[in-house]
Every structure is written in structure tokens, then in C-alpha cells.
C-alpha positions in Angstrom: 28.3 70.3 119.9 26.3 67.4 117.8 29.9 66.7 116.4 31.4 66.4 120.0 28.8 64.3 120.8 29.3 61.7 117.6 33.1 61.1 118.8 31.8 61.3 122.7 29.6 57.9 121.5 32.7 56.1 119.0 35.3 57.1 122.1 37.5 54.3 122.4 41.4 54.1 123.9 42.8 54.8 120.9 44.9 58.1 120.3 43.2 59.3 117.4 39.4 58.8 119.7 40.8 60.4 122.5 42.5 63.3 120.7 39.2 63.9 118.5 36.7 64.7 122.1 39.8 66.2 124.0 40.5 69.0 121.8 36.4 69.6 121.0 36.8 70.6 124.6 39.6 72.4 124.2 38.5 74.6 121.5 35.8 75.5 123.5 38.2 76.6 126.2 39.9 78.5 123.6 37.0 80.4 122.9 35.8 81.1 126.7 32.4 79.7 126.3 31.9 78.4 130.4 28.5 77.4 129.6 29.1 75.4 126.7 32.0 73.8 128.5 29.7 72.4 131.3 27.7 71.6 129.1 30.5 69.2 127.2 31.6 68.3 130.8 28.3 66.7 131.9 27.9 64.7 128.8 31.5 63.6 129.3 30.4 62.1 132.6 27.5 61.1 132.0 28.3 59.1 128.7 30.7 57.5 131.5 27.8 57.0 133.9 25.7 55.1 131.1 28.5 52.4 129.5 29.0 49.2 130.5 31.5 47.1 132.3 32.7 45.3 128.9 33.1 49.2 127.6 36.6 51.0 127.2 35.6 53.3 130.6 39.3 54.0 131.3 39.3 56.2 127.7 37.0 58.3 129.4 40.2 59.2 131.7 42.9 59.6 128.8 40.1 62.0 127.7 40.6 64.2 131.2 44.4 63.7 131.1 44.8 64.7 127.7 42.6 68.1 128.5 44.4 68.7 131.9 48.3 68.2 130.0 47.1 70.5 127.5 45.5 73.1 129.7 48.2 73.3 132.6 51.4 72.8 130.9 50.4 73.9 126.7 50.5 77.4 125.5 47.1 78.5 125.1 46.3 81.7 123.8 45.6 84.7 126.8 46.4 82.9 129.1 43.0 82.1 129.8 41.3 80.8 132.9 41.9 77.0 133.1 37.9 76.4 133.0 37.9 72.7 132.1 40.3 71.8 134.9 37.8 73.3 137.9 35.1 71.7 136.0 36.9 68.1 135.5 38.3 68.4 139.0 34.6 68.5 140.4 34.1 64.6 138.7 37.1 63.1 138.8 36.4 61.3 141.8 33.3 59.3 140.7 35.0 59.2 137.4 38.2 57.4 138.7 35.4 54.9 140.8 33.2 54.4 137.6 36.9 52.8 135.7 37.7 50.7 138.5 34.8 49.1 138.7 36.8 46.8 135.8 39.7 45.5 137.8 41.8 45.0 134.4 41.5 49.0 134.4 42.8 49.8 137.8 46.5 49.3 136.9 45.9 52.7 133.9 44.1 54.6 136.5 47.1 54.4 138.9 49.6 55.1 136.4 47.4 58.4 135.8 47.2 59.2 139.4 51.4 58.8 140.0 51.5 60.9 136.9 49.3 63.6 138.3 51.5 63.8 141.5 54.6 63.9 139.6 54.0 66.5 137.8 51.7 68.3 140.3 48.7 68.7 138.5 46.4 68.2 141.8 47.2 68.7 145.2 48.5 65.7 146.9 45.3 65.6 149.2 43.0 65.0 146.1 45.2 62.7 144.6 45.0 60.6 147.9 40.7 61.0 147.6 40.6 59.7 143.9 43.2 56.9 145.2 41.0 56.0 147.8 38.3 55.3 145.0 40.4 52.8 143.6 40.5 50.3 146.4 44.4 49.8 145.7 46.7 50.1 148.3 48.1 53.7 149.5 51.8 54.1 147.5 54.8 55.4 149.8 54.1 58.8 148.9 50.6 59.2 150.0 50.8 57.2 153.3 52.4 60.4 154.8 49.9 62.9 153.6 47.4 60.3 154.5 48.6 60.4 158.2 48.9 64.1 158.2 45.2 64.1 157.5 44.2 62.2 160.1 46.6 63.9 163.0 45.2 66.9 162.0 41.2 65.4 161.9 41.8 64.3 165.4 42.8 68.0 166.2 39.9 69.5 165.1 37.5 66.6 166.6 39.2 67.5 170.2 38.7 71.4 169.2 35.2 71.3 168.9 34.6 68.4 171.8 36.4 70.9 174.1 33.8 73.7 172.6 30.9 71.4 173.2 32.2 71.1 176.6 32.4 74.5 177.5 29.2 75.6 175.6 27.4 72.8 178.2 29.4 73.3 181.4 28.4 77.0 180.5 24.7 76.3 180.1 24.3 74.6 182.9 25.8 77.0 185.3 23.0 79.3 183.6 20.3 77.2 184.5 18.3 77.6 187.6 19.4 75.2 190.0 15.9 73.8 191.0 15.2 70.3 188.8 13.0 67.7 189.3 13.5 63.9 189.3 11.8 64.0 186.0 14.3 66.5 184.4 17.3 64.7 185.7 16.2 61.5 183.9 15.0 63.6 180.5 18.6 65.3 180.6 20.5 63.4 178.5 23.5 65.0 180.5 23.0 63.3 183.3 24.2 59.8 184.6 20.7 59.0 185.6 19.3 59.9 182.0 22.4 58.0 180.7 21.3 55.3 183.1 18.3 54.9 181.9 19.2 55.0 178.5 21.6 52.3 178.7 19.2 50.1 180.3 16.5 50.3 177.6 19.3 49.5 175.0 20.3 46.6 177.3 16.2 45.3 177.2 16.2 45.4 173.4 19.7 43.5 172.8 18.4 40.8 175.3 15.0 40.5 172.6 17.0 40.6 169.7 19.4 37.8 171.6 16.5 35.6 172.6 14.9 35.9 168.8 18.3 35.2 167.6 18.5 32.1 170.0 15.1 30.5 168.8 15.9 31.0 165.4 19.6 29.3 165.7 17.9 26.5 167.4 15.9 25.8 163.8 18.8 26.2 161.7 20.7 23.9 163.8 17.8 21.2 163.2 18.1 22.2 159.5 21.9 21.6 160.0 21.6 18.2 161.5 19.3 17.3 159.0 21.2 18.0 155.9 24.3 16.6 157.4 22.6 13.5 157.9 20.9 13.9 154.2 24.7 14.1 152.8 26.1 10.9 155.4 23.2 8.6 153.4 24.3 10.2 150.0 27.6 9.4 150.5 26.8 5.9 151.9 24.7 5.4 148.9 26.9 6.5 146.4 29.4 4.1 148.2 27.7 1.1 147.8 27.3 2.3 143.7 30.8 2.7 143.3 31.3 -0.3 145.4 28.7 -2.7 142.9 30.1 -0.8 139.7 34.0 -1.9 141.2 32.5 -5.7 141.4 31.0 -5.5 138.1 34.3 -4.5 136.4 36.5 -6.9 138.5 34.1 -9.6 137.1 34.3 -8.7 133.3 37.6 -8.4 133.7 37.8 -12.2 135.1 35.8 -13.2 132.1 37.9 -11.3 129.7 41.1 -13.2 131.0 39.0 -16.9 131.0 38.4 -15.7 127.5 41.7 -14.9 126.9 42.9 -18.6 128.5 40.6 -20.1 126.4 41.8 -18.8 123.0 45.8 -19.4 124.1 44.6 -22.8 124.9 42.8 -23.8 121.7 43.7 -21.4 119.3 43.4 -23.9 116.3 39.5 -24.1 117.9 39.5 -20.2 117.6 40.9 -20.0 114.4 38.6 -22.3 113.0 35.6 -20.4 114.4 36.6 -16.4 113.5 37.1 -18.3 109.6 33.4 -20.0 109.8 32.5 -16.4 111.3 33.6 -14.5 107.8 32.6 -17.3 105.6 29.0 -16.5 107.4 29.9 -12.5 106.7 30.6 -13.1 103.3 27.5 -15.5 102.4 25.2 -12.8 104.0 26.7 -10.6 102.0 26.7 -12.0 99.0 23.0 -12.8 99.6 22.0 -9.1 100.2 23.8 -8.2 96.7 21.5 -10.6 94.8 18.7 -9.2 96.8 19.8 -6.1 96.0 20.0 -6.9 92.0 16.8 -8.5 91.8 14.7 -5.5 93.4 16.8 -3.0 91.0 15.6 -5.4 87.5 12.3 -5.6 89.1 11.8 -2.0 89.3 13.4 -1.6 86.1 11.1 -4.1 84.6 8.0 -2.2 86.3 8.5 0.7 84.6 9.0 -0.4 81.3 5.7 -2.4 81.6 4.4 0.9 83.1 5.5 3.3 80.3 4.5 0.6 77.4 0.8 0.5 79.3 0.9 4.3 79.3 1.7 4.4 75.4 -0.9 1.9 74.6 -3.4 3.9 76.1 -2.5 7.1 74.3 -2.7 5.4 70.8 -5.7 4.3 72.1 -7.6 7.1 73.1 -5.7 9.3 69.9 -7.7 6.5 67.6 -11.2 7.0 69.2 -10.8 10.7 68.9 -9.6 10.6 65.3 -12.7 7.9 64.4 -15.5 9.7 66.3 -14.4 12.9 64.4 -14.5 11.4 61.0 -17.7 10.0 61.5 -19.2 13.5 63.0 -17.8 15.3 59.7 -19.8 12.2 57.3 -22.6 12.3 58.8 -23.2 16.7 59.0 -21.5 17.1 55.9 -20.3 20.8 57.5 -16.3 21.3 56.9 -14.7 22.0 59.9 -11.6 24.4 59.8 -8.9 21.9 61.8 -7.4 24.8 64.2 -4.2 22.1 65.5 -3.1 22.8 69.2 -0.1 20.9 71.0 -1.7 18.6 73.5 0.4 17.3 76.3 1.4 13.6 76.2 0.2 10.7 78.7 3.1 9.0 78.4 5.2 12.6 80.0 2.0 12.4 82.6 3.1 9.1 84.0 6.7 10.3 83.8 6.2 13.2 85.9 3.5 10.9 88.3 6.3 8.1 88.2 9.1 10.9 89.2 7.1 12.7 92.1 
């Protein structure tokens, strides 16, 4: 069973999916376990019942075909009682509803359904219920039995309206012949009961038509309202276009004065556009030497920065090494010199000057 259930969960429209949970079910079949084959029946549907709309739901049906082929028209061993397809048959119709829910499924379920009336797997009266489940239109071959249904539905309903009849006709010759206004009006049987009846049911459609009346009147003020919201809109967004439309008729005026102008005096114009790049280039050529006088200056900084920084170390080395001389003269103690590496100022101010 847990294996069932592992393919049941990676079921997909593949052949090899569908063949894996179909012939679980069939090997239960084989072995004439009934409870077992609920049991794989109502995880089939409800594994249906519980995946999505993006899921492959109509694999769930190539499941059921391939059982049903395999049941009905294979060669199974004794001959045994075709469990699955009494159990299958019982959710086939919520199945078939569950897969059209997708509309790019509808067009595999059909193809199933023609295919179970072809080769007469189901009665033609079922296959007309799970069609109806689809919401497609009735084929050729089902508008008859779907016809036949109904002649014979309207039979029955004037069977049992003619038994009613008889049944009351009958009662009330029974009954004793002495009634009161009251009882004719209680008696739903009679015209004045009916009366009545049709008069309080008049009453209450005029109070739901008056309540409807009131509130139409407000929602035609909303109406007029919002109509009159959207007439200013558009007016407004009118005038906008209208003022953007001026705006760009005007630029484009300028643009061919402009134009004029340069076919005019274009020995004016080319004399300006070459003062224009000589003005380009000077800038230019000013922001270079800017730019090379700010790069030597920095370079120059930290030269004069590391020099400063190597000064100071010899510096400082020379005080240590003189106030240690004149410590050892003065005691007169040897002191064992234990040397240890001693991290430079000068990489200090290279690692402060990198940072």
C-alpha cells in the first residue's frame, strides 16, 4: 500500500506514471482483496480531490481507463468479479467534474467518454451523466438517449400526479362533509386556501418591489453622479491634450525658425558650432592639467608622508638604543638581549595610508 501511495503522489500523464498506480490496483484485484481495493479507490479520489488546478488532474482519468481496459476486455485469472469497475463507477462522475475544472483538459476527457461508448464499457445513460459534468455540448449519439430520458421522466411525473390525484379525490370523499370557514381556508386544497395564499405572496412581492424602488432611486443618483464625474474627466483631460497639442505645434514652429535660420546663415552657424568645440576642447584640456596636478600632488604627499614616517622610526630606534646603554653603565647588571621582531612604523602608515 505505502508503495501505491509513493506513485499515487509522483502520478503524472506519462505512461510509465500511469501504468505504475493502475496495475497496484490491479494486482490487488488479482488477489480479491475488496477491502484493500476501496481502500486504494478512495485515496485515488481523494489524492484527486486535494491537487490543484496547475496539476495533471486528467492523469487521474488515464489511471481509471487503464484499470477499466484491463479489467473488462484483459484476461485475468478466474475470471474474477470486476471489483474495481463497481468501485470506480461510483466516482467517476465527480472525477470527470474535478478534470474539467481545467478547460485545456476537457477535450482528453471527451475523447475518454466517446471511447467508453464505443466500446461499451458503461451504459449509454452514465456516459450521458459524466458528459453532463463536462459542460460540453451533447454529441449526436447522446442527444437521443438524452431525449429518451426525459419522455420517459415526464411519464412517470404524470404517473404519480394522477396517483396524488386519486389518493386526494379519495380522501376527500372520506372526509365528513361538515367543514368550517376556517378549514376551507387551512385546506391547502381548496381555491379559498389557494386564494389566500396567493394574496400573501402578492403582499410580500409588492414590499420587496417598493424596497427595490427606493433603493434604485439611490443608485440612479449614484449613476448620475458618476456620469457627470467622468463628463468633467473627460473635459479635463481634453483641455490637457488640447494645451500639450499647442505646446508641440509651438516647438515645432521654433524648430523650423531654427532651421530657417541656419539655411540662411550657415557660414554664421558654422562659425559658432567651431568656437563651440574649440570651447569643448580648452575645457578639456584644462580638466587634464587639473587632473595631472592633483595626481603629482598626491604622489608628492605621500612621499613627504612615508619620509616623515621613517624619520620618526630612526628616531625613536635611537632613543631606545641610548636610554638602554645608559641603564646597563650606570647598574653595571648584564642583561641577556632576548631580540623579538617588532613591527615597523613606516608599514603602520602604509596600512593607515591604504584603509
Amino acid at each position: 500500500m505505502d508503495e501505491f501511495l509513493a506513485d499515487l503522489r509522483e502520478l503524472d500523464e506519462t505512461q510509465e506514471c500511469v501504468e505504475a498506480v493502475s496495475d497496484g490496483m490491479l494486482r490487488v484485484q488479482r488477489l480479491g482483496d475488496t477491502s484493500k481495493a476501496q481502500e486504494m479507490i478512495e485515496s485515488w479520489i481523494q489524492a484527486l480531490r486535494a491537487s490543484g488546478f496547475q496539476s495533471e488532474r486528467v492523469a487521474f482519468l488515464y489511471v481509471a481507463n487503464h484499470v477499466l481496459q484491463k479489467t473488462l476486455f484483459g484476461e485475468l485469472e478466474g475470471r474474477q468479479t470486476p471489483v474495481l469497475v463497481e468501485l470506480l463507477s461510483q466516482h467517476l462522475e465527480e472525477a470527470v467534474a474535478l478534470v474539467c475544472n481545467s478547460p485545456m483538459d476537457r477535450q482528453n476527457v471527451t475523447r475518454l467518454l466517446e471511447l467508453w461508448h464505443e466500446k461499451k464499457i458503461f451504459t449509454d445513460t452514465k456516459v450521458l451523466k459524466m458528459w453532463r459534468c463536462t459542460g460540453e455540448d451533447l454529441p449526436e449519439f447522446l442527444i437521443n438517449v438524452d431525449r429518451d430520458i426525459e419522455i420517459k421522466q415526464g411519464e412517470n411525473m404524470d404517473t404519480d400526479t394522477n396517483k396524488e390525484r386519486a389518493t386526494e379525490q379519495s380522501g376527500r370523499r372520506n372526509r365528513a362533509p361538515s367543514r368550517t370557514a376556517a378549514d376551507l381556508v387551512a385546506d391547502r386544497a381548496t381555491v379559498s386556501s389557494q386564494i389566500k395564499q396567493r394574496a400573501e405572496d402578492c403582499l410580500r412581492l409588492v414590499k420587496v418591489r417598493n424596497k427595490l424602488i427606493h433603493e434604485m432611486a439611490d443608485l440612479k443618483t449614484q449613476l448620475s453622479e458618476a456620469i457627470a464625474n467622468m463628463i468633467d474627466y473627460e473635459e479635463e483631460a481634453a483641455t490637457k491634450i488640447e494645451q500639450k497639442l499647442e505646446q508641440c505645434d509651438e516647438i515645432d514652429l521654433g524648430l523650423m525658425d531654427l532651421t530657417d535660420h541656419q539655411k540662411k546663415f550657415p557660414e554664421e552657424w558654422s562659425q559658432a558650432r567651431f568656437v563651440s568645440m574649440e570651447r569643448r576642447k580648452q575645457r578639456e584640456k584644462v580638466q587634464r592639467q587639473k587632473d595631472e596636478e592633483i595626481a603629482r600632488l598626491h604622489h608628492e604627499a605621500i612621499a613627504e608622508s612615508a619620509m616623515h614616517a621613517m624619520n620618526l622610526e630612526a628616531d625613536i630606534n635611537f632613543n631606545s638604543t641610548s636610554e638602554l646603554q645608559s641603564l646597563m653603565n650606570s647598574s653595571g647588571i648584564r642583561f641577556a638581549r632576548s631580540w623579538c621582531l617588532l613591527r615597523s612604523l613606516n608599514v603602520d602608515w602604509e596600512d593607515w595610508r591604504d584603509h
